[in-house]
C-alpha positions in Angstrom: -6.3 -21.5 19.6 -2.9 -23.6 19.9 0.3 -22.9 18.1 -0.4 -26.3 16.2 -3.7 -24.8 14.6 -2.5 -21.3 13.4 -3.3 -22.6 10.2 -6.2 -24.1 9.8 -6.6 -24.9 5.4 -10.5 -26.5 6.0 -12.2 -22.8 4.7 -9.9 -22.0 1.9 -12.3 -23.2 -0.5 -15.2 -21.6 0.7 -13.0 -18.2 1.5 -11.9 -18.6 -2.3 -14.9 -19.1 -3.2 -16.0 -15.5 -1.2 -13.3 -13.8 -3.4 -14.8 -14.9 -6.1 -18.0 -13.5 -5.6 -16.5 -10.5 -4.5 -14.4 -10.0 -8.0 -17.7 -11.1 -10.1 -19.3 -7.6 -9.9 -16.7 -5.4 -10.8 -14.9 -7.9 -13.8 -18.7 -8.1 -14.8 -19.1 -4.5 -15.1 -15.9 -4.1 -17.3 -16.5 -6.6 -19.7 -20.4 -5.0 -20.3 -18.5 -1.3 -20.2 -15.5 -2.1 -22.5 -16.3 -5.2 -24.6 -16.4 -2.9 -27.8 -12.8 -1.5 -27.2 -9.2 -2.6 -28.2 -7.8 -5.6 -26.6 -5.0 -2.9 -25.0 -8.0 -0.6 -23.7 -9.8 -3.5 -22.1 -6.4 -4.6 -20.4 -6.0 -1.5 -19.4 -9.2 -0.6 -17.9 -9.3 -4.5 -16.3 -5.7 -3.4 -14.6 -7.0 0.0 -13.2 -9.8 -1.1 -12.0 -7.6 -4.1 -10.0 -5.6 -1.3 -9.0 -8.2 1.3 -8.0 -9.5 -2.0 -5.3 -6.0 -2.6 -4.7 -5.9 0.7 -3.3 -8.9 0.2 -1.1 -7.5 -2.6 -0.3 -4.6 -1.3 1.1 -6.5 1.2 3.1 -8.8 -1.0 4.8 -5.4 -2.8 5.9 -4.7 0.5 7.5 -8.1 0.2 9.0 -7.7 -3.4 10.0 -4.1 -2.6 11.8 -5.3 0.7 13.3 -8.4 -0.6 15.3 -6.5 -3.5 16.4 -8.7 -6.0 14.5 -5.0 -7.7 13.0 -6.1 -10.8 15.5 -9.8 -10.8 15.6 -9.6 -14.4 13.9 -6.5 -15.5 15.2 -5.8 -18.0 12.7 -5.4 -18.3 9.0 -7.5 -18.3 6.2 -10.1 -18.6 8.0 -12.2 -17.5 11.7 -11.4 -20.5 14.1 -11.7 -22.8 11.0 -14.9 -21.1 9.6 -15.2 -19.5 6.4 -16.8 -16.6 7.9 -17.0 -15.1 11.8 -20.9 -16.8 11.5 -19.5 -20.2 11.9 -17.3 -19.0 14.6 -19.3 -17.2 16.7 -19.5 -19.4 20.2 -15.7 -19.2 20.2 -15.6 -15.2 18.9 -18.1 -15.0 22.4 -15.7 -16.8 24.4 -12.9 -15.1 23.6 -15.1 -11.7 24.3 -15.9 -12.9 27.4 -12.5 -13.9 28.7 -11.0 -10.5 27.6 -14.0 -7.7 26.5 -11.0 -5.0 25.3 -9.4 -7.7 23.8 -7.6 -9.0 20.4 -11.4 -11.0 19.4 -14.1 -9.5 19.5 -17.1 -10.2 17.1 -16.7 -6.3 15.4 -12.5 -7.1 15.1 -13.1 -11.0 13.6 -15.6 -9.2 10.6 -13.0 -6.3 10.0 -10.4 -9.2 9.5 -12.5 -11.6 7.3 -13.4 -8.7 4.9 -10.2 -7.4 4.6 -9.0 -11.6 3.4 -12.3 -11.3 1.4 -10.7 -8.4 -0.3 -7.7 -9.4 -0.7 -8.9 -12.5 -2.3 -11.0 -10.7 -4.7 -7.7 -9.0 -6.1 -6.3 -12.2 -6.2 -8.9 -13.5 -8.4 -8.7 -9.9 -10.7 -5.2 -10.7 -11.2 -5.4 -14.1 -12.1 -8.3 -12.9 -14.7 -5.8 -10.5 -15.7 -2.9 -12.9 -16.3 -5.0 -15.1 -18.4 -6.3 -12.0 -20.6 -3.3 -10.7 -20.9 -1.7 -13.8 -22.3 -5.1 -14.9 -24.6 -4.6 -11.1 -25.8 -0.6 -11.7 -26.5 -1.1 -15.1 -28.3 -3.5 -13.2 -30.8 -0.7 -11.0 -31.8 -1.4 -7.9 -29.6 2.1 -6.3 -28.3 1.4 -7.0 -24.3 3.8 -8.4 -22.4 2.3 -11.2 -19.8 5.4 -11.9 -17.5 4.4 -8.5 -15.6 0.6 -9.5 -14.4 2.0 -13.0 -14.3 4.8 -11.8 -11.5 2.2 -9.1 -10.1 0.3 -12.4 -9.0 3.3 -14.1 -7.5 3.3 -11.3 -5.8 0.1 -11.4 -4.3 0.8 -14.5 -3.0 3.9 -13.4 -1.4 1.5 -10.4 0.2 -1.1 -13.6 1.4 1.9 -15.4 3.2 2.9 -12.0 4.8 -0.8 -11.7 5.7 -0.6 -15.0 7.2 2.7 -14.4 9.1 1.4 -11.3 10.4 -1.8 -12.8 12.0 0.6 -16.0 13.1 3.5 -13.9 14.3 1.3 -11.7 16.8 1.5 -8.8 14.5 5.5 -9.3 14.5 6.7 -5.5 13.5 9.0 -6.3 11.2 6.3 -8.7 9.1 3.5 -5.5 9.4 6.2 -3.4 8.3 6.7 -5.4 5.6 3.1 -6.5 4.6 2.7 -2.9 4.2 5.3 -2.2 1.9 4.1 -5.2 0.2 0.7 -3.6 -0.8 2.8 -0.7 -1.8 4.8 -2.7 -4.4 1.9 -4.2 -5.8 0.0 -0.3 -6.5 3.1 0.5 -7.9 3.0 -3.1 -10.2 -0.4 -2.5 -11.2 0.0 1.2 -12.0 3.1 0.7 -14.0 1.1 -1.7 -16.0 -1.9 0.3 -16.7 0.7 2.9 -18.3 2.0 0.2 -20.4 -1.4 -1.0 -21.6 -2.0 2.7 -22.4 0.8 3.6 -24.5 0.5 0.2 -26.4 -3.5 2.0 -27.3 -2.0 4.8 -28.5 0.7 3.6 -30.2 3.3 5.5 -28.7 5.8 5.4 -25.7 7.2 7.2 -22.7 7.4 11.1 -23.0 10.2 13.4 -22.8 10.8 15.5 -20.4 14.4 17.1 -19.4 16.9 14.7 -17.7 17.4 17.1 -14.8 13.5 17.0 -14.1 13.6 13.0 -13.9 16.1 12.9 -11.9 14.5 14.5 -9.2 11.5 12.8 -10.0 13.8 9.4 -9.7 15.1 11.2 -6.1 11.6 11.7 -4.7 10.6 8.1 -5.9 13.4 6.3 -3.9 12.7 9.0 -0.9 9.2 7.9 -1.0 9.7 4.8 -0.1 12.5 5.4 2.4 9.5 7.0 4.1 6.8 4.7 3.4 9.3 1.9 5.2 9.8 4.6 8.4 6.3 5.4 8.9 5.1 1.9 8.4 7.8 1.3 11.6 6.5 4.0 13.5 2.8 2.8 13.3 3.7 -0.5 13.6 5.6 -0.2 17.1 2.7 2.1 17.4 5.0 5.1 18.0 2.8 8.0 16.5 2.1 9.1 20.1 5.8 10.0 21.6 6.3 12.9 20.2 2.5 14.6 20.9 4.2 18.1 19.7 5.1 19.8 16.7 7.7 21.3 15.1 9.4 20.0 18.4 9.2 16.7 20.3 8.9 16.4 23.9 9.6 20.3 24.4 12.7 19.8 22.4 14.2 19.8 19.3 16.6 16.9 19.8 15.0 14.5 22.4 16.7 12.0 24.2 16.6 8.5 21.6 18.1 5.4 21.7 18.5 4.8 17.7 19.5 1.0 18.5 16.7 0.0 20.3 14.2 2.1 18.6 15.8 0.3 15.1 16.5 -3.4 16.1 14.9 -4.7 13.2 14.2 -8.6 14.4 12.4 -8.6 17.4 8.5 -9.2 19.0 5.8 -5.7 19.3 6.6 -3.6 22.8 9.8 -5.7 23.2 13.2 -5.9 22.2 15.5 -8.8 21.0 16.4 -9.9 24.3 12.8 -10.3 25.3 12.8 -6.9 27.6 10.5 -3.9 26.9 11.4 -1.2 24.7 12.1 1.9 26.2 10.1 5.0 25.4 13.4 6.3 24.0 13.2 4.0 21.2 10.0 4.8 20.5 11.0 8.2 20.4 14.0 7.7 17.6 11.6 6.0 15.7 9.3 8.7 15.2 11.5 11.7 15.0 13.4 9.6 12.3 10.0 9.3 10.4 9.7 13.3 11.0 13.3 14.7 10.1 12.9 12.2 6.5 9.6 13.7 6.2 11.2 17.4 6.0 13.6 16.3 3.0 10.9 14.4 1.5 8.4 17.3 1.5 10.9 19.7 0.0 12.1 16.9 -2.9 8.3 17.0 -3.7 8.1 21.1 -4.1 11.1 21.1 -6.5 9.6 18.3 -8.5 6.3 19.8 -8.6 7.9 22.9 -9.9 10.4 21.2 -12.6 7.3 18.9 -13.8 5.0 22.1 -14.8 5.7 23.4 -18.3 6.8 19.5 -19.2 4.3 16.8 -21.3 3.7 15.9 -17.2 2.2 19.1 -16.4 -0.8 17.3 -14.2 1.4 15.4 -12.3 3.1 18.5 -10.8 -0.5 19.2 -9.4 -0.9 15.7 -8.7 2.4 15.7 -6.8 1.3 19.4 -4.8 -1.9 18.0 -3.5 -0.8 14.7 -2.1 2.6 16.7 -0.7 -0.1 18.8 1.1 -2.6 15.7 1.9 0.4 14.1 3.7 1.9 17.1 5.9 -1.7 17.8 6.7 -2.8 14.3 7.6 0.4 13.7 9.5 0.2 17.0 11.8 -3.4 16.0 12.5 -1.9 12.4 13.8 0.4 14.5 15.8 -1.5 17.1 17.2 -4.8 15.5 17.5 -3.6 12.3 19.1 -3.9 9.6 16.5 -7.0 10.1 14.9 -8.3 6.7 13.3 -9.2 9.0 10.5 -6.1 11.0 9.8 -3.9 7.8 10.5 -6.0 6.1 7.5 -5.5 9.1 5.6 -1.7 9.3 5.9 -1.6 6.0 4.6 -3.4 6.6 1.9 -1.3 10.0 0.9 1.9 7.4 1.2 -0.2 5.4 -1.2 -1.2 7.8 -3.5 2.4 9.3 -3.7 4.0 5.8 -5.0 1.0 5.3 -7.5 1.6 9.2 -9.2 5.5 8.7 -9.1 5.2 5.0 -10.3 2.9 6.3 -13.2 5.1 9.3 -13.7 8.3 7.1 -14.0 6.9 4.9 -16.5 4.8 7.2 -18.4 8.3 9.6 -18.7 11.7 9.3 -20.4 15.0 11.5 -20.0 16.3 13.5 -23.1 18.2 16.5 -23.6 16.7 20.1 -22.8 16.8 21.3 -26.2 14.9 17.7 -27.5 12.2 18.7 -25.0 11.9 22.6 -26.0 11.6 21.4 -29.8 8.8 18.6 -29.3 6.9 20.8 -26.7 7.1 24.0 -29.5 5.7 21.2 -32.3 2.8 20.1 -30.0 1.8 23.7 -29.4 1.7 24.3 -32.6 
């Protein structure tokens, strides 16, 4: 496969095609469940259904990346210019045969297609959801349609990425970024399925006390400092050099080189200047991810404490379980030595986290204490 046919456009009907099939079933299944509810209730159960799959989706790009199946078609949309690994399989073979261990294989080229399947599937659940949204707005129901409508710009933004990461020979920077891609979109999606909500009740954020969404603003923005860290540090496939814990290497401030480790712009295993990256880079890269982790995890305890008492009580368990998911799932990464399970599992804790505080953010609104302590004393009663 030469440079001039990383891009091969012959299957993207038939790939499109694949998607659609793949969204059929489940937008099927929501009209049959919801066609007797309020245009907002429909919306919103359309939009959390697309996000519930986006969330699989994202997860299976875990999956893809951590079995090294990121090249097992190396070119784009399709599988050596097939719509499926089927139509590709003498070359699959070949490519087996020149290199058993390596980038193709005939397992690696299916993980790939189905994860593009996927991701086309969502495509096509936005797209219905764009159209609804704006059928539903045009009848006079108070939905906004500029927010699915930029939710599937960004999708396709997230399908370029896709393509530059195959193209690029899995380019850290453009993983990295691919990743925190699928992150924006849960966090799109989820944000929308609280507005679809309130419009079905009728009624907007809720108040909770200004110091209490502040932290929950703090541990938002500190969420995704750390989603960005630990997608570099499983992207340069660092996990591995520090094999200890609470200490790394036998110490508690090994030796890192912070510039290497955090040249931004350069291939995988190598640095700018074409040389390979020293284990000491690797090194800064994790402990980074580890000493943000810390902060993070204690950010999440005082939240989880402010939000009980507050018209967001569930989200302080919400907030508990996933803080405890994610130190559990990232010591078993550590201590275990990678596992493909707990390293799909950490993902999906980073996932989960942005999703709850997304949902949080929206579904909340500062006000003063004494506004809080009056409305919470006229709901009890």
């Amino acid at each position: 496969m030469t440079d001039a046919s990383l891009y091969d456009l012959a299957p993207v009907l038939r790939v499109a095609l694949l998607g659609i099939a793949v969204a059929s079933g489940p937008l099927a299944w929501i009209w049959l469940r919801n066609k007797q509810s309020a245009p907002a209730h429909r919306l919103a159960a359309l939009t959390l259904l697309t996000l519930f799959l986006s969330f699989d989706l994202v997860l299976f790009g875990a999956f893809t990346r951590l079995t090294d199946s990121g090249l097992g078609c190396p070119d784009w949309p399709g599988c050596y210019g097939n719509a499926s690994p089927v139509g590709a399989v003498h070359e699959i073979s070949a490519a087996q045969a020149s290199m058993p261990t390596g980038p193709v294989t005939h397992g690696k080229a299916w993980v790939e297609m189905v994860h593009r399947y996927l991701a086309t599937g969502v495509g096509v659940l936005i797209t219905t959801l764009v159209l609804a949204t704006w059928l539903q707005r045009k009848r006079g129901v108070p939905v906004q349609p500029r927010w699915p409508a930029f939710t599937l710009l960004w999708i396709c933004v997230q399908g370029a990425f896709g393509a530059l990461t195959v193209t690029m020979k899995l380019f850290p920077a453009i993983v990295t970024l691919h990743l925190l891609g699928g992150l924006v979109l849960l966090a799109l999606l989820a944000s929308q399925v609280v507005a679809y909500r309130q419009a079905d009740r009728g009624s907007g954020p809720r108040a909770i006390p200004q110091a209490t969404r502040r932290w929950l603003l703090a541990a938002y923005l500190l969420t995704w400092l750390q989603a960005a860290l630990g997608g570099w540090v499983s992207t340069n496939y660092s996990v591995l050099a520090c094999d200890t814990f609470p200490t790394c290497q036998g110490s508690w401030w090994p030796l890192m080189d912070f510039a290497q480790g955090f040249e931004l712009w350069r291939p995988l295993g190598l640095t700018g200047a074409g040389e390979p990256i020293q284990f000491a880079a690797l090194t800064a890269i994790h402990y980074t991810h580890r000493l943000v982790a810390y902060g993070l995890f204690a950010v999440l305890g005082v939240l989880a404490w402010r939000l009980r008492g507050t018209a967001l009580h569930a989200t302080s368990r919400i907030v508990s379980a996933l803080a405890l998911w994610q130190l559990a799932s990232g010591l078993s990464n550590v201590v275990l030595g990678w596992p493909l399970l707990g390293a799909v599992a950490h993902t999906g804790g980073a996932a989960g986290l942005v999703v709850a505080l997304t949902w949080a953010l929206r579904e909340s609104r500062a006000a003063p204490d004494a506004v809080v302590a009056v409305r919470g004393r006229e709901v009890s009663a």
